[in-house]
Structure formats: structure tokens, C-alpha cells
C-alpha positions as CSV (number, residue, x, y, z in Angstrom):
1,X,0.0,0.0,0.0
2,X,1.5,3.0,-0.8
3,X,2.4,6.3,1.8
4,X,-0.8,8.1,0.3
5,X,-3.3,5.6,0.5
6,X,-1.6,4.1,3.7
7,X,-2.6,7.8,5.3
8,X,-6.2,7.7,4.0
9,X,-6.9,4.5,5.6
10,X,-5.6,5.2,9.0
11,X,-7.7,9.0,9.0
12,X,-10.9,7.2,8.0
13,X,-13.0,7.2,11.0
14,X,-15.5,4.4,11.6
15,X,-18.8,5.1,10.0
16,X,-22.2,5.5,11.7
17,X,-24.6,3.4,9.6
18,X,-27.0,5.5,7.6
19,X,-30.6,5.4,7.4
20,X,-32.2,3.3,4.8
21,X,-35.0,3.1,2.3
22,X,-36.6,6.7,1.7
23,X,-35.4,8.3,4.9
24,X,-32.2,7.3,3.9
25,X,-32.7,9.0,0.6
26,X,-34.3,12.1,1.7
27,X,-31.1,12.3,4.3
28,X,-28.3,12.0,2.0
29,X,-25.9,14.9,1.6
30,X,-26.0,15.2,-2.1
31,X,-30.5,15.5,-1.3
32,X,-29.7,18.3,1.1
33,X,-27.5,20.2,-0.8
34,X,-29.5,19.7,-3.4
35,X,-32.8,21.4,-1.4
36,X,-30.5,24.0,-0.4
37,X,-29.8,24.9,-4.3
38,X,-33.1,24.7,-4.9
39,X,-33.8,27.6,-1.9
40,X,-31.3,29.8,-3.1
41,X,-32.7,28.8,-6.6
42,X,-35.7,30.5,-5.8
43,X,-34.7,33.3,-4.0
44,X,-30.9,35.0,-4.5
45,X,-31.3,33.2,-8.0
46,X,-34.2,35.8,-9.0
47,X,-32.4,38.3,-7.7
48,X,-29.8,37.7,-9.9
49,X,-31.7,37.3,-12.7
50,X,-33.2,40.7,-12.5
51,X,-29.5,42.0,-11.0
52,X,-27.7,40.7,-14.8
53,X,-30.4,42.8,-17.0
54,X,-29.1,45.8,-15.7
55,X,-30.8,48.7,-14.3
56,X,-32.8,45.7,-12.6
57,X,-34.9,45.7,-15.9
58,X,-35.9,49.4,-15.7
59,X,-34.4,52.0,-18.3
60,X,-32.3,53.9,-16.1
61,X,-29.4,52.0,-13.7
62,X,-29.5,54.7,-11.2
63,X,-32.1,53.7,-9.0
64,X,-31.3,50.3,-9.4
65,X,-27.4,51.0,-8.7
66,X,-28.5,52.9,-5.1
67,X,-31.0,50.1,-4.2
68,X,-28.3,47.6,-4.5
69,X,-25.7,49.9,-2.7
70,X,-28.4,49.9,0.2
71,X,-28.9,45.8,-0.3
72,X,-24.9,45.8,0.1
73,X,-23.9,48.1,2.5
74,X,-26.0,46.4,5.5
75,X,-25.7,43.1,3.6
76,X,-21.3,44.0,4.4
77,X,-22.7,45.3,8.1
78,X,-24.6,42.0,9.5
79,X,-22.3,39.8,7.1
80,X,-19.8,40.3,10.0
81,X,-22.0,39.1,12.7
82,X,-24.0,36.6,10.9
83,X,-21.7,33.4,11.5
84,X,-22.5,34.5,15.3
85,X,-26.3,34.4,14.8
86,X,-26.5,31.3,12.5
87,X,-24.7,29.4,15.2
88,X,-27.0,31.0,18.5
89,X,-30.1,30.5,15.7
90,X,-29.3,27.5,14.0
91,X,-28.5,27.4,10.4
92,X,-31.7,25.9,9.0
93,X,-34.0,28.8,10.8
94,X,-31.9,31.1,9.8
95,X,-31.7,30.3,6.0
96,X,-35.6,30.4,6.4
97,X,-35.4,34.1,7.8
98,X,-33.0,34.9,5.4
99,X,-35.5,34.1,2.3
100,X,-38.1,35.9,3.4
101,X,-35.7,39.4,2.2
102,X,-36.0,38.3,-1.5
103,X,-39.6,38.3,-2.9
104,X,-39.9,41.1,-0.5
105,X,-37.1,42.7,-2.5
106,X,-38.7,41.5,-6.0
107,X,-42.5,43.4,-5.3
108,X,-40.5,46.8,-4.7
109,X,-39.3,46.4,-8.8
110,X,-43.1,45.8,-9.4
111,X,-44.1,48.5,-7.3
112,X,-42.5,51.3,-9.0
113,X,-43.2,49.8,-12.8
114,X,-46.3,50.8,-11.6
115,X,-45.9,53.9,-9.4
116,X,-42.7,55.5,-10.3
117,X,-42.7,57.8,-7.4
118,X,-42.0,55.1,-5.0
119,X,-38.1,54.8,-5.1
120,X,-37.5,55.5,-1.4
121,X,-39.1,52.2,-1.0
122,X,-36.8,50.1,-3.1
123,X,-34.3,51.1,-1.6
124,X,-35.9,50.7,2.1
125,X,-36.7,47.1,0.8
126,X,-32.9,46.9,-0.5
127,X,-31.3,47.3,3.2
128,X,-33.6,44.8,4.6
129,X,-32.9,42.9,2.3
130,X,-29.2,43.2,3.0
131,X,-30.0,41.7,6.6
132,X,-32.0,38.6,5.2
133,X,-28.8,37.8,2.8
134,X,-26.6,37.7,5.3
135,X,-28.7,35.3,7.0
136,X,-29.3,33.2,3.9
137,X,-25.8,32.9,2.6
138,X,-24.0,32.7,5.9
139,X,-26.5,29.8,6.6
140,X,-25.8,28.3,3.1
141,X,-22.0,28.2,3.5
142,X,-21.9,26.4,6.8
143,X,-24.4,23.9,5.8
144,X,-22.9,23.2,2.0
145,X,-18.9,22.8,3.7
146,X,-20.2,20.9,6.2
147,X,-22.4,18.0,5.0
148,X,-19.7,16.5,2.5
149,X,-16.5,14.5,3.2
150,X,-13.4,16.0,2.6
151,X,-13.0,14.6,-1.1
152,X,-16.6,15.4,-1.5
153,X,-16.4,19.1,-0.9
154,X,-15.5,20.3,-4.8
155,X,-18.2,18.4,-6.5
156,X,-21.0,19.3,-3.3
157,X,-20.1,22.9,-3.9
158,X,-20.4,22.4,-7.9
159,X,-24.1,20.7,-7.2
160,X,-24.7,23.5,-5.2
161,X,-23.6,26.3,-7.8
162,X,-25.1,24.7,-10.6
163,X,-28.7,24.2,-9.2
164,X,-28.3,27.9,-7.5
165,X,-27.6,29.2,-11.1
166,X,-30.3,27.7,-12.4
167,X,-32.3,30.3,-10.7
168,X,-30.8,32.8,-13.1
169,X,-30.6,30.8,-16.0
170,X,-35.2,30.7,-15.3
171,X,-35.3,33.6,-15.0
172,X,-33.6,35.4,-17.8
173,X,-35.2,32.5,-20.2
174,X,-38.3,34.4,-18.3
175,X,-37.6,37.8,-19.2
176,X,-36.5,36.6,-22.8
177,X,-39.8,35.1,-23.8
178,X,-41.7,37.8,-22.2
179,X,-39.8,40.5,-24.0
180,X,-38.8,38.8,-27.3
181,X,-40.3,41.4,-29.4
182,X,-40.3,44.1,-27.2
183,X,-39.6,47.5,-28.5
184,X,-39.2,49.4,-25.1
185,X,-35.9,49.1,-23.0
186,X,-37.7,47.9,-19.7
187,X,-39.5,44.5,-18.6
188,X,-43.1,44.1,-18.3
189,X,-45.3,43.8,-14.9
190,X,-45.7,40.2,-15.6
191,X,-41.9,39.2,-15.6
192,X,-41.7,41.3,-12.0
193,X,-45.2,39.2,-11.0
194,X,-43.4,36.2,-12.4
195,X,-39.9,36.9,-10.5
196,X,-42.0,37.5,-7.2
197,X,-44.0,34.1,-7.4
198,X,-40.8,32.1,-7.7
199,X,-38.7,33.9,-5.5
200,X,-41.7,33.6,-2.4
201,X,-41.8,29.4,-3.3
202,X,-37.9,29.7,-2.4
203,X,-39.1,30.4,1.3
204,X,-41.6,27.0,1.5
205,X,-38.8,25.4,0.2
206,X,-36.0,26.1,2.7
207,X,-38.8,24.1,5.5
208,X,-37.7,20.6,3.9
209,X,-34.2,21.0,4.7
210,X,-33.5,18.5,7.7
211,X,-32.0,19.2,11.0
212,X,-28.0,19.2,10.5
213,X,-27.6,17.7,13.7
214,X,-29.5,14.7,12.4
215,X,-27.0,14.8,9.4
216,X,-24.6,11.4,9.1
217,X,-21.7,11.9,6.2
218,X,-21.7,9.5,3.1
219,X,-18.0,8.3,4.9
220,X,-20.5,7.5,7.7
221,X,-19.0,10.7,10.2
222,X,-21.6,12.2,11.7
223,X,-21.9,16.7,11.3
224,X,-20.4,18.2,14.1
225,X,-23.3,18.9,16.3
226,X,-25.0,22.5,16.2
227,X,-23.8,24.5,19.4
228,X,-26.0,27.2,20.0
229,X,-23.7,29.1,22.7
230,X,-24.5,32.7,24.4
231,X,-24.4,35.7,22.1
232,X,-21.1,37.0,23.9
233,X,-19.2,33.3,23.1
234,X,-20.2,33.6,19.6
235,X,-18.9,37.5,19.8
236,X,-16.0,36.0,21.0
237,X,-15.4,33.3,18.3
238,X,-15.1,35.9,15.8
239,X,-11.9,37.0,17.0
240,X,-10.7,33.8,18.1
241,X,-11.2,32.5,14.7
242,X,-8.8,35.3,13.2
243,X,-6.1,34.2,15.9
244,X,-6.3,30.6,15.4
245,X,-6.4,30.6,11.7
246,X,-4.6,34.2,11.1
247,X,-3.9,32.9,7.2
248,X,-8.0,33.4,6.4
249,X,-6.6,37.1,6.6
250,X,-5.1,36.3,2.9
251,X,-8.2,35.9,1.5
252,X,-9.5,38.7,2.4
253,X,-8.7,40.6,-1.1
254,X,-10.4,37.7,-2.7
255,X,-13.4,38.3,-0.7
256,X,-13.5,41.6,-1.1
257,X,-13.9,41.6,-5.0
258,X,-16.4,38.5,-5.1
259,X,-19.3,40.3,-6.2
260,X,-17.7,43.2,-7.4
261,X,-17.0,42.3,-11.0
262,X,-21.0,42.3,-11.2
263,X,-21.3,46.1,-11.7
264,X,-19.1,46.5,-14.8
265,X,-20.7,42.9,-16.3
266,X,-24.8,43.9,-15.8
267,X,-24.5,47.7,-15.3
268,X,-21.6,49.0,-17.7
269,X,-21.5,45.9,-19.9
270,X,-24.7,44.6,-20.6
271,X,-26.9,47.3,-19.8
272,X,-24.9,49.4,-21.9
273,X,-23.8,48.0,-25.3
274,X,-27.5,45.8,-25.7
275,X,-30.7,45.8,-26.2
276,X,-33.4,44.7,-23.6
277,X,-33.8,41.2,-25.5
278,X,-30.2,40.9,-26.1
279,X,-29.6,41.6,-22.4
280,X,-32.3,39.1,-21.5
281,X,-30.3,36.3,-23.7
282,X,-26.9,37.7,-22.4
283,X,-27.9,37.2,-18.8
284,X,-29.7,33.6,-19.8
285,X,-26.1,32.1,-21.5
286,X,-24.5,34.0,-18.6
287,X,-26.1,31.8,-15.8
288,X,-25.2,28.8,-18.3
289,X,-21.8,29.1,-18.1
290,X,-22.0,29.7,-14.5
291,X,-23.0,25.9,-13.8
292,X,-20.8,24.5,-16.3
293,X,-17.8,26.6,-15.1
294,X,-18.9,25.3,-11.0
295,X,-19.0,21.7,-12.9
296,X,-16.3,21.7,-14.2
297,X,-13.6,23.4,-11.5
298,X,-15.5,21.8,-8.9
299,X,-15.3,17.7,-10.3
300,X,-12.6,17.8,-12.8
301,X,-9.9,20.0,-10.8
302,X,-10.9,20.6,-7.1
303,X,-11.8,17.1,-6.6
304,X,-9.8,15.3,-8.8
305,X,-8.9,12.3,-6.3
306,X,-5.5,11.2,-9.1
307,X,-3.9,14.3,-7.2
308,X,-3.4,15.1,-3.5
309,X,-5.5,18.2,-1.9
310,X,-2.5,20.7,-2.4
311,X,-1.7,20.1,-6.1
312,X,-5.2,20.3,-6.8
313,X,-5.1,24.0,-5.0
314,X,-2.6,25.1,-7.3
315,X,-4.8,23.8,-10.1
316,X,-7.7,26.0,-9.3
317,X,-5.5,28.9,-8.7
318,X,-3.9,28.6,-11.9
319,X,-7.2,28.5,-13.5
320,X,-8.8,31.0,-11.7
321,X,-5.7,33.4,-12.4
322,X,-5.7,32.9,-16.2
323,X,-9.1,33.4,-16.8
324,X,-8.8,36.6,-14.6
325,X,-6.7,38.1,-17.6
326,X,-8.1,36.5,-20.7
327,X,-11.4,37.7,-20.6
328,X,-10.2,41.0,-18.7
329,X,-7.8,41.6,-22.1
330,X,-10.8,40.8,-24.4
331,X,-13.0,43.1,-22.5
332,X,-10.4,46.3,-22.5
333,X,-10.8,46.4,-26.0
334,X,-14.6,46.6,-25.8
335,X,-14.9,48.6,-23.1
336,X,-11.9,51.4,-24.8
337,X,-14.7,52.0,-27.5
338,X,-17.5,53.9,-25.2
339,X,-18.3,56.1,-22.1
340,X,-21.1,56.8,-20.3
341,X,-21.8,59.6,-23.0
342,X,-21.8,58.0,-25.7
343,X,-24.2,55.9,-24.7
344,X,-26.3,58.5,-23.6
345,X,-26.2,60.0,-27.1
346,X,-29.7,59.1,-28.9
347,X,-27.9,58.0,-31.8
348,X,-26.0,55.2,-29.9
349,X,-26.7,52.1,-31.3
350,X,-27.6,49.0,-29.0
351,X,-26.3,45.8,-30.3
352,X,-29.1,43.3,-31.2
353,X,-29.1,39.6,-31.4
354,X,-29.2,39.7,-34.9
355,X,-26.2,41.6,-35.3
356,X,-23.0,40.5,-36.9
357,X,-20.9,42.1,-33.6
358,X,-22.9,40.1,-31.0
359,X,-21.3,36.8,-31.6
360,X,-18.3,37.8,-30.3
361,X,-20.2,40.5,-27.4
362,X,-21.8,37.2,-26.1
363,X,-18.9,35.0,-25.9
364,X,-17.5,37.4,-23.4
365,X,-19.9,37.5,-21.0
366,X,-19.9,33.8,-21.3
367,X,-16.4,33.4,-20.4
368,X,-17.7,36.0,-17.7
369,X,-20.0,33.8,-16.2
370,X,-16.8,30.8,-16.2
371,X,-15.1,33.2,-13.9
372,X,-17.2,34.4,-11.8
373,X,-18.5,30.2,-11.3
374,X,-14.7,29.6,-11.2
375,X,-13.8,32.2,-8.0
376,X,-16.9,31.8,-5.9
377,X,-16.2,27.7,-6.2
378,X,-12.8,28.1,-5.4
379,X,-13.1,30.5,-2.9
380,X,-15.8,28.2,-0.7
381,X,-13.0,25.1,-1.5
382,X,-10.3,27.1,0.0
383,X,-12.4,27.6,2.8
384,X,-14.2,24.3,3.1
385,X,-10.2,22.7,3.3
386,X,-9.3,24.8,6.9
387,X,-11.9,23.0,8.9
388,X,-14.7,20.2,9.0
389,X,-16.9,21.9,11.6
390,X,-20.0,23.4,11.0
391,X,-19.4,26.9,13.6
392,X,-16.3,27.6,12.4
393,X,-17.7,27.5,8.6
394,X,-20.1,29.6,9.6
395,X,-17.8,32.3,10.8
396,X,-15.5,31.9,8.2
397,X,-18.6,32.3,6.1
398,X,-19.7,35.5,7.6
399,X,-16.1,37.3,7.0
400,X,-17.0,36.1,3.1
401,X,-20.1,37.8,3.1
402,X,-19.3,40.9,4.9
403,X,-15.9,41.7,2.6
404,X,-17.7,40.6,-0.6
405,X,-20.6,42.5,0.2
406,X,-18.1,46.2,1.2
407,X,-16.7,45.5,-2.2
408,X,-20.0,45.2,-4.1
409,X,-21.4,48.4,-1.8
410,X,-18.9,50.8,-2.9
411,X,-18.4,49.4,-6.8
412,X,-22.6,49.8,-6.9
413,X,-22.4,53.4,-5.3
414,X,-19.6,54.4,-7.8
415,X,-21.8,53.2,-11.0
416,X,-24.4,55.0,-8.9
417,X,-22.9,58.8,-8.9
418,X,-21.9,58.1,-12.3
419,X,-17.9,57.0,-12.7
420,X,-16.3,56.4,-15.6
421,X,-16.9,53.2,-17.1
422,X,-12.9,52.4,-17.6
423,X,-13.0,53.5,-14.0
424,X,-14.7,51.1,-13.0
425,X,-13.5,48.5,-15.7
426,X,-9.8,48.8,-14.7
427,X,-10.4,48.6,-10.5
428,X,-12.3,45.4,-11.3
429,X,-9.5,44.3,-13.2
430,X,-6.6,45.3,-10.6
431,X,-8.4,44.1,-7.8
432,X,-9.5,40.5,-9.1
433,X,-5.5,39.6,-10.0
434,X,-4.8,41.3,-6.6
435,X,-7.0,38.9,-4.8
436,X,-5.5,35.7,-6.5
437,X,-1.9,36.8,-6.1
438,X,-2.7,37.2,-1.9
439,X,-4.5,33.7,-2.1
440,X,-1.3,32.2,-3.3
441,X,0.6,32.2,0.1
442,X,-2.2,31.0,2.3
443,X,-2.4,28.2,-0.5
444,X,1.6,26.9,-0.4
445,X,1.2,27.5,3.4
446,X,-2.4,26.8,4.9
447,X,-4.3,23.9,2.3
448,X,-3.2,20.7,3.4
449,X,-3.8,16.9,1.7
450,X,-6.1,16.5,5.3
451,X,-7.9,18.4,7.9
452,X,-5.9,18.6,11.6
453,X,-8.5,17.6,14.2
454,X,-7.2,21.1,16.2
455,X,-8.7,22.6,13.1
456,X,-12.5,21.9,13.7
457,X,-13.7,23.8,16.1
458,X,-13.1,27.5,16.6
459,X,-13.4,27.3,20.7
């Protein structure tokens, strides 16, 4: 036997047996994961769906830009704290809570197709919704990280991605049929009634998901048991997770620009250069890509068992990094060709789908979506190989949220007060390679081919 498989076989613990027939079924991992794709489906997938239009649909971005500023900003404020709530509430009522932002979120778009006076409250509905996210995704993280085995944890987070992403791939194809021949430059009330029914069905949803603590590992481990501690130990955590595992620091760039790429793709990309059903099919092949590119990083490279756990790291940060500068190199010579005023100009012309430039338009916000699929599913691996345990996840999870969610605020405010497009284009492009080139000591030094036992818990 050889050293590798030698050390496998002495860290495999002895396995609980699992639960047969349909329990057994509705129990497994891969079903939960699978439910909690289907949640976030339904809810964050809508929002992104309406988010990748640009402008959120409506004709102008401004409104749209400052209601997701507001969605950000208290999204980067709670983000901090929310790894201490989901452990005091328990991550399966608070991924409940956390839905409950989204269709709420969604009916603000309708209300102001119809009244237009009524932008105070999308952005209102925009900081709550803030709030609920953190909930939601802070809740997600802990529960996807946790529930698969440590060869597992690539392909769990590609399920995961994929069936999230389908949300967005729905609803663009919504928005596409409903405004195939459109003439205007905005969405109908129907796709906004549309995106509200589905997102509301994402909250029924999140009730199926089963007790973690109830949870038993395809290995046959059982989930670290939920502690639900005082607020002031989970206050204390926070802290004590940064001085027990000081490397998370290095991932802090990468955090920060998670979602910040999103403003130049929807808002000074898409928004700009197309045409409503253009940007409806844009935003459809968009969320495509995005579960092929989870797919794909997440099987073929994160969890490719023919290499140990720290060759594979280097994999994904190879592939991450490349694709960071190809399609940033193709979109520089887009994005050198217009401004905010010369789209503005009435004679501008919006590309159509039936264009002979679009081809080539489309392919890049396809290799778009790759990335973007690509750095979220690497990022959760990187973080899914420091620990096992389901309270450390979640703070680790919370520091995600709250960086990626400061990032997004400040890129959405700066679309909002109108800056440059290149402006914009060339911080997003400075600040992903940034983000992969700090990753790169916390991968030679902190990933390693198995998790320590010291590194489960954060107390």
C-alpha cells in the first residue's frame, strides 16, 4: 500500500450506519445540498436574474445601482455578525429568515413599474434585504462545507452552484420570452409578478431541509453537532477564529472583490452596449456558463482524487488566475470604444441579437460567467479545506459575506454617482489579480492533503 493511501486508511473514521429506504434517501448529503440549491434557486437566483439585466430591468441604472448599494452596504454590516447568529439561531432557521428578504425585495421592482414615485421604497426594501442575505448565505456556507467529506467538498459545492444558477438561467429565459419582441428598453409587470412568485416558493422550500444535527456523512462521520452558545461566546469566536487561523486574513482581497465584478458585467456591460432582449439572452447564457464553469472546476480539478489536496489548490488557482486576464484583455478592447456619453447620445446604437458584432459581445460575457463560477467555487473550497466543523464554517462564512458585500457596496455606489466606465472597468480588473496573487501564500502555506482535528472547532 502505498504512503498516500496508507494515510487515507488510518484518518478514515468508523462510519455510523446511515438510514435506509426513503429516509435514507431524503437524508443523503448530495438531497440536502440539493434542497438548499433549490432555496437559493428561488430566491438570490431571482435576484440575480433581475440584477444581470441591468438597471434591474428598468431604463435607467441609477435607482437600481443605489437600491443595491443599500442591499450591500447592511448586507457588508450583519455579514460580520452573521456566523455569530447562525450558530446561536441554528443554520436551517436562519436560512428560512434569510429568504423571506428576497420576494420582498422582488415586489419593490413591481411596485415602482407601476408607481414610479416610489423609489424611497426600493431602496428601504434593498437594506432589509441586506439583513436577510446575510442570513441566507451565511447559513448556506456552513451547511454546503459541512455535510460533505473531505473529497466530497469540490463536487458538493459544484451541485450546489449549478442548481443555485439555475435560478438565473429561469429567469432570464423568463424575461427573454416575455420580451422577445419588445420595443421598449424595460420588462413588463408580468416578468416582475413572475420573478415574485418564484422567489416567495424559495421560502416554502428552505422548510424541507432537515436538522443538520440529524445529518450522518456518506464516509459514515456524523456533522459536528450545532452549538447554540450565548451571544457573547459567539462574539468571542469571531476574534478567536482570526487568531487561530490568522492565514483566512489572505483571502481577504479575494473576498473583497467576489461580487464586485457584477457592476461592470450587468450595469456598464450589458446594460450598456444591448438591447433589452439581447440583455435578456446575455444574462440567460450568462447563468449557463455559470453551472458548467462550478462543474467543471469543482469535479474535474478541485476534486480530482488522481492528485493530493494541495496540487489540486494550485490547479484552481492557476485556472482562476488565467481566466482573470483573458477575458479581462478581451473586455479592455470593448470597453476602450465607449463612455457613459456616448451611450447616452440618442444616436448610440444597442447591439441586437441579430447583429453580426454580437457573436463575439456574447462570448464574453460567457467566459464572464466561467469566472465568476470559477472564483466563488474556489473560494468556498479554500475555505471548506481549513476545517470540518459546521461553527467555524459559519464564521468563516460570515467574514465572506461581509468583505464581498463592502466590495460590491462601494463598486454599486460608484456606478451610482456616475464613474467612468474604464473607471470602473480597470479597478475590477486590478483588484481580481490582486486577490488571486494574496491567495497564493495561504495556499503553499495553509491547504493541506487532510484536515488537523485542532482545526475543527473555533473554541
Amino acid at each position: 500500500m502505498s504512503e498516500r493511501r496508507f494515510a487515507e486508511e488510518a484518518r478514515r473514521p468508523v462510519g455510523l450506519e446511515r438510514p435506509s429506504g426513503w429516509r435514507g434517501i431524503y437524508s443523503h448529503p448530495t438531497v440536502q445540498v440539493a434542497l438548499l440549491g433549490f432555496t437559493c434557486f428561488m430566491c438570490p437566483g431571482m435576484f440575480n436574474a433581475l440584477t444581470g439585466l441591468g438597471g434591474g430591468g428598468e431604463f435607467s441604472a441609477t435607482l437600481q445601482s443605489n437600491a443595491t448599494t443599500a442591499v450591500y452596504a447592511t448586507f457588508a454590516f450583519f455579514g460580520f455578525f452573521s456566523g455569530t447568529i447562525n450558530n446561536v439561531l441554528g443554520a436551517r432557521l436562519a436560512l428560512t429568515l434569510g429568504s423571506l428578504g428576497y420576494p420582498l425585495y422582488i415586489s419593490s421592482y413591481l411596485v415602482y413599474n407601476i408607481h414610479p414615485n416610489t423609489g424611497a421604497y426600493v431602496i428601504t426594501t434593498g437594506a432589509v434585504l441586506g439583513f436577510c442575505a446575510a442570513l441566507l448565505w451565511t447559513a448556506q456556507g456552513s451547511l454546503m462545507m459541512s455535510y460533505p467529506t473531505e473529497s466530497q467538498k469540490g463536487m458538493y459545492i459544484g451541485i450546489f452552484w449549478a442548481i443555485f444558477n439555475l435560478g438565473g438561467v429561469v429567469g432570464a429565459a423568463v424575461v427573454f420570452g416575455q420580451n422577445y419582441h419588445s420595443t421598449n428598453n424595460s420588462v413588463s409587470n408580468g416578468t416582475y409578478i413572475a420573478f415574485l412568485v418564484l422567489s416567495a416558493s424559495g421560502f416554502f422550500i428552505s422548510h424541507f431541509l432537515m436538522n443538520p444535527e440529524k445529518m450522518i456523512r456518506t464516509d459514515g462521520t456524523k456533522v459536528a453537532k450545532v452549538r447554540h452558545p450565548s451571544w457573547k461566546t459567539e462574539f468571542v469566536s469571531l476574534f478567536v477564529a482570526l487568531k487561530t487561523d490568522p492565514w483566512i486574513v489572505l483571502l481577504f482581497p479575494m473576498f473583497f472583490v467576489s461580487n464586485y465584478f457584477y457592476t461592470w458585467q450587468f450595469n456598464d456591460y450589458n446594460l450598456a452596449l444591448f438591447t433589452i432582449r439581447a440583455r435578456a439572452l446575455n444574462n440567460f447564457v450568462y447563468w449557463v456558463s455559470q453551472i458548467i464553469g462550478s462543474v467543471f472546476i469543482g469535479y474535474f480539478i478541485l476534486d480530482n482524487r488522481f492528485f493530493r489536496r494541495k496540487v489540486r489548490a494550485y490547479f484552481g488557482w492557476i485556472t482562476v488566475f488565467v481566466l482573470v486576464f483573458v477575458v479581462h484583455t478581451w473586455a479592455y478592447f470593448y470597453q476602450k470604444n465607449y463612455t457613459r456619453q456616448s451611450v447616452d447620445a440618442l444616436d448610440f446604437h444597442k447591439i441586437d441579437i441579430d447583429d453580426s458584432d454580437y457573436p463575439a459581445h456574447v462570448l464574453l460575457m460567457i467566459l464572464y460567467g466561467i469566472l465568476d463560477s470559477n472564483w466563488q467555487s474556489y473560494a468556498y473550497w479554500l475555505m471548506g479545506a481549513m476545517s470540518n466543523d459546521m461553527a467555524k464554517l459559519a464564521v468563516f462564512t460570515g467574514f465572506y459575506k461581509c468583505l464581498q458585500s463592502s466590495g460590491a457596496a462601494g463598486v454599486w455606489r460608484a456606478d451610482g454617482v456616475g464613474l467612468p466606465y474604464m473607471n470602473i472597468f480597470l479597478s475590477t480588473w486590478v483588484l481580481t489579480a490582486a486577490g488571486m496573487v494574496f491567495a497564493l501564500p495561504m495556499v503553499y502555506y495553509r491547504v493541506k492533503d487532510f484536515t488537523d482535528e485542532h482545526d475543527h472547532e473555533v473554541l
